[in-house]
ZARO-417482 format. One record per residue (C-alpha): residue in three letters; x, y, z; residue number from 1; chain. Coordinates in nm, 4 decimals, decimal comma, padded with zeros to 6 digits. Layout:
BEGIN
<rec guba="ALA" px="X" py="Y" pz="Z" lumdren="NUM" rovex="A"/>
...
***
This chain:
BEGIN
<rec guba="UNK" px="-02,2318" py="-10,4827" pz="-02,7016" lumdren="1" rovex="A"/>
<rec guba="UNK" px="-02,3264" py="-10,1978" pz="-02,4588" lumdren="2" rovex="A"/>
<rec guba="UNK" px="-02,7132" py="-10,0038" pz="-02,4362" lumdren="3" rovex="A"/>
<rec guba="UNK" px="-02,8409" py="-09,6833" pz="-02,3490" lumdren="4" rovex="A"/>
<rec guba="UNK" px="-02,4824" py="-09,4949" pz="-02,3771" lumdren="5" rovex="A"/>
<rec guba="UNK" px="-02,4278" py="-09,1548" pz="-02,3977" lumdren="6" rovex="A"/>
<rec guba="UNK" px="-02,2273" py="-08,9965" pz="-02,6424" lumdren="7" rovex="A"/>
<rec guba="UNK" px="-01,9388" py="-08,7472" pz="-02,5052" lumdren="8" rovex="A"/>
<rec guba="UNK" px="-01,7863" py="-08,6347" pz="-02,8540" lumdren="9" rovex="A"/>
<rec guba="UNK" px="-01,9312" py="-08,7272" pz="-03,1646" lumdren="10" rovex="A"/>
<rec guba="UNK" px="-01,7508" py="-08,9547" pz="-03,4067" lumdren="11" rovex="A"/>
<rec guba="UNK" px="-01,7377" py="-08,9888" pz="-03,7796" lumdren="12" rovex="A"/>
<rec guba="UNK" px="-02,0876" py="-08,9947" pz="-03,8923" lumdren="13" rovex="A"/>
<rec guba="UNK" px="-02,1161" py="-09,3044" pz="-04,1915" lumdren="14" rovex="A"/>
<rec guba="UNK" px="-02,3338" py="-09,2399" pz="-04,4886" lumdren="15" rovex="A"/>
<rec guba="UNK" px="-02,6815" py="-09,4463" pz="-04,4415" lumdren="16" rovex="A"/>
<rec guba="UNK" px="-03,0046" py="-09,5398" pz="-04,7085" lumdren="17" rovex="A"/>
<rec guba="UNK" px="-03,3210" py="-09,6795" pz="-04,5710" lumdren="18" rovex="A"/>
<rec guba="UNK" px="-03,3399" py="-09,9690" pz="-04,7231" lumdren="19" rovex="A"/>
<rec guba="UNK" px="-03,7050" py="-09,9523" pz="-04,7634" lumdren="20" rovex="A"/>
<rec guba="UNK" px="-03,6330" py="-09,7491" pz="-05,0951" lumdren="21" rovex="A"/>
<rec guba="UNK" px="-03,9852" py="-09,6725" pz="-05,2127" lumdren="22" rovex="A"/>
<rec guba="UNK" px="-04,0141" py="-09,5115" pz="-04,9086" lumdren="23" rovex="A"/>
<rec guba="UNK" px="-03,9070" py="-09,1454" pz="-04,8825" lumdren="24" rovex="A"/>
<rec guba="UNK" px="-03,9421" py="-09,0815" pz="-04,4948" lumdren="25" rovex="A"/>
<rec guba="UNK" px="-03,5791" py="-08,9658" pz="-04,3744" lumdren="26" rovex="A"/>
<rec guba="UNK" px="-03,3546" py="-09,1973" pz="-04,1903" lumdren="27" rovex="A"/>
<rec guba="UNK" px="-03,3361" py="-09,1635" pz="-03,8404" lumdren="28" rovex="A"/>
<rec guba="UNK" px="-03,0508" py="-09,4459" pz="-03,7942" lumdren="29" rovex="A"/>
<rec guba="UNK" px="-02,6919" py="-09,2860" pz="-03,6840" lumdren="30" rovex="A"/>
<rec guba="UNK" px="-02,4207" py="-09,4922" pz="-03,7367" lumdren="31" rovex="A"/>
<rec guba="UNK" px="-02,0707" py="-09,3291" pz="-03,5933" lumdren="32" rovex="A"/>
<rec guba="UNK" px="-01,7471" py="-09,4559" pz="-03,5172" lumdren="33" rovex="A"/>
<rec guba="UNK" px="-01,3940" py="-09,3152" pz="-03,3682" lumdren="34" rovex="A"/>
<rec guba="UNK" px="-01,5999" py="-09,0682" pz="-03,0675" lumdren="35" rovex="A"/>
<rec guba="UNK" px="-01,6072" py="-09,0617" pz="-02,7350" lumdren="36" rovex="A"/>
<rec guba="UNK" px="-01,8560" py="-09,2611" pz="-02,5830" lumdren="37" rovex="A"/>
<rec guba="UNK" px="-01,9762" py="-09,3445" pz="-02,1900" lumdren="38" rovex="A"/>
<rec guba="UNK" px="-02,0925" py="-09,7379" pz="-02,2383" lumdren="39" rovex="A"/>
<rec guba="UNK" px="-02,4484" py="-09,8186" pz="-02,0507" lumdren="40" rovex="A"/>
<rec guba="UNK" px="-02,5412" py="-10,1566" pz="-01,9882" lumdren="41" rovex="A"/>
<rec guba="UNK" px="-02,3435" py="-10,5043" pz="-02,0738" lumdren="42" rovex="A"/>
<rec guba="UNK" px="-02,5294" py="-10,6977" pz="-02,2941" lumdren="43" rovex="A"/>
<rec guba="UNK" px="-02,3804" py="-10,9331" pz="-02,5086" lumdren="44" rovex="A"/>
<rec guba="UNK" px="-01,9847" py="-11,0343" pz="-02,4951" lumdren="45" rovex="A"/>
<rec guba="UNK" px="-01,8255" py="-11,2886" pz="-02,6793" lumdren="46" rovex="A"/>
<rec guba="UNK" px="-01,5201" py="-11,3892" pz="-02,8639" lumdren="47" rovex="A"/>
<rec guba="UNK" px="-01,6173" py="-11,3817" pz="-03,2045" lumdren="48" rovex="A"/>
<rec guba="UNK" px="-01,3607" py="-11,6130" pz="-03,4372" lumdren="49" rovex="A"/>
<rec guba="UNK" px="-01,4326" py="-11,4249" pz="-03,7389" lumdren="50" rovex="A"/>
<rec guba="UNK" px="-01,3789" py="-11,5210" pz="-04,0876" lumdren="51" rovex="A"/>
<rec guba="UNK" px="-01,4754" py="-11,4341" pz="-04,4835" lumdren="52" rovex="A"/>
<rec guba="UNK" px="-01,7451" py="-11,6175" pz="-04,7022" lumdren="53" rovex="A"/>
<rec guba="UNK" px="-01,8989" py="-11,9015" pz="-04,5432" lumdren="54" rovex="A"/>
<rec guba="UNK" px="-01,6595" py="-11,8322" pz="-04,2147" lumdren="55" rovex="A"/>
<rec guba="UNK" px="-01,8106" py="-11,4806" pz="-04,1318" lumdren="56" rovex="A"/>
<rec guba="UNK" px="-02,0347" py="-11,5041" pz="-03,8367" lumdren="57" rovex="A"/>
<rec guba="UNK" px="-02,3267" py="-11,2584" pz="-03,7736" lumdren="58" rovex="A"/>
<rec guba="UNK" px="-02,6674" py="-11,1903" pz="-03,5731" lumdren="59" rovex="A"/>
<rec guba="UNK" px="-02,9219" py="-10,9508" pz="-03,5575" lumdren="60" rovex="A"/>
<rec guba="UNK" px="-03,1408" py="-10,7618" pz="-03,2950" lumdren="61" rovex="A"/>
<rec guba="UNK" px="-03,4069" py="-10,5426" pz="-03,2534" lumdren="62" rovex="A"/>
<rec guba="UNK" px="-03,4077" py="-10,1450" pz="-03,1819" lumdren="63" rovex="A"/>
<rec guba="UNK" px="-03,7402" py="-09,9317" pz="-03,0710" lumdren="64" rovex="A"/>
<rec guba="UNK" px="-03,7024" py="-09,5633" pz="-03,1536" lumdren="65" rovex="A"/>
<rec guba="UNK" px="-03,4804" py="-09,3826" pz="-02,8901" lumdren="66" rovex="A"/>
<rec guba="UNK" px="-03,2564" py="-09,6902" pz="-02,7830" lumdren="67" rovex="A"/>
<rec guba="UNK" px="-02,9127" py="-09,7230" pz="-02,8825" lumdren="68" rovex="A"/>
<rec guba="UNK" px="-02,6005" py="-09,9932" pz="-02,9206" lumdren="69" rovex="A"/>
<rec guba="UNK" px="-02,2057" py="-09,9601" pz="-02,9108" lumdren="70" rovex="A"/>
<rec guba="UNK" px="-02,0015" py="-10,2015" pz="-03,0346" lumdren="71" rovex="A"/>
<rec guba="UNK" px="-01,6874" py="-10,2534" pz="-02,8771" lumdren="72" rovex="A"/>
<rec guba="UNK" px="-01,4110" py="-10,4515" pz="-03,0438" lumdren="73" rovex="A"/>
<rec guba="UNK" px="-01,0576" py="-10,5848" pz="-03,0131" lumdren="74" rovex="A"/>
<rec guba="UNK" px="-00,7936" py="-10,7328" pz="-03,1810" lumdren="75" rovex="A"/>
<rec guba="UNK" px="-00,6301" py="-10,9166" pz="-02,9122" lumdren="76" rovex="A"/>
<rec guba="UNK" px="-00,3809" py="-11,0802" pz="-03,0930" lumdren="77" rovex="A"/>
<rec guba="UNK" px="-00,0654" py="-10,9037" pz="-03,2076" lumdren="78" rovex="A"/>
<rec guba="UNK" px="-00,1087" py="-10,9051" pz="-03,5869" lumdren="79" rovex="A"/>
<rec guba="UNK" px="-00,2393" py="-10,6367" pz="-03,8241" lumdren="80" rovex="A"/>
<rec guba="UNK" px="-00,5751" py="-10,7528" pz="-03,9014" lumdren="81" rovex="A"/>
<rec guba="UNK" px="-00,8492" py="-10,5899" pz="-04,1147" lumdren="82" rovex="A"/>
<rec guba="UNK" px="-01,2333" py="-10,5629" pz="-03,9250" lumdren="83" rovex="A"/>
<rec guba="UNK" px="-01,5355" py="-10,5252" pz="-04,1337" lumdren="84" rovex="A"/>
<rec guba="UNK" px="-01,8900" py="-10,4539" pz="-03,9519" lumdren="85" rovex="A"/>
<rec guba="UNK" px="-02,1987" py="-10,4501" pz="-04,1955" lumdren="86" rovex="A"/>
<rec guba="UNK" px="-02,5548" py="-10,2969" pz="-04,0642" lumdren="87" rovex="A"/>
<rec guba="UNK" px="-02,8669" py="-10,3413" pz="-04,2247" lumdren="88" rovex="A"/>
<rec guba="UNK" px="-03,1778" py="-10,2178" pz="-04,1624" lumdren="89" rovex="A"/>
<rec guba="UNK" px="-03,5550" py="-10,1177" pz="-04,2639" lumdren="90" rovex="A"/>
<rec guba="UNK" px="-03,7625" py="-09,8494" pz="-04,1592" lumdren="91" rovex="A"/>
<rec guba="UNK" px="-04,1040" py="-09,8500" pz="-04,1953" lumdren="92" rovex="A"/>
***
């Protein structure tokens, strides 16, 4: 997980909702994927074992207004395997 990246060509933008849905502020999360990116800073690397149901692994931080994260992951073994990523998160 990189910080404070810059974007070099925008990727596919992914349909968001605030989940605060009695609110009706617009979302200012962007969620991308597939574009060109310049990473920032390391901050978090592991190897992540995966899984479904009670195997899936997960974790959660904190964003201020104006910061960003990219995600950066590999398959490193040699199989066809599916990857699923879910975000969540409320906007006041």
């Amino acid at each position: 997980m990189y910080m404070n990246n810059t974007v070099d060509t925008p990727g596919t933008a992914s349909i968001i909702m605030n989940s605060n849905i009695g609110n009706e502020n617009t979302s200012v999360v962007k969620v991308e994927h597939s574009g060109g990116y310049t990473v920032g800073n390391l901050i978090y690397s592991e190897i992540i074992s995966g899984g479904s149901g009670v195997f899936a692994v997960g974790g959660a931080i904190v964003l201020n207004e104006g910061q960003n994260i990219l995600l950066s992951l590999t398959n490193k073994s040699a199989s066809s395997e599916n990857l699923s990523i879910r975000f969540l998160w409320h906007e006041s």
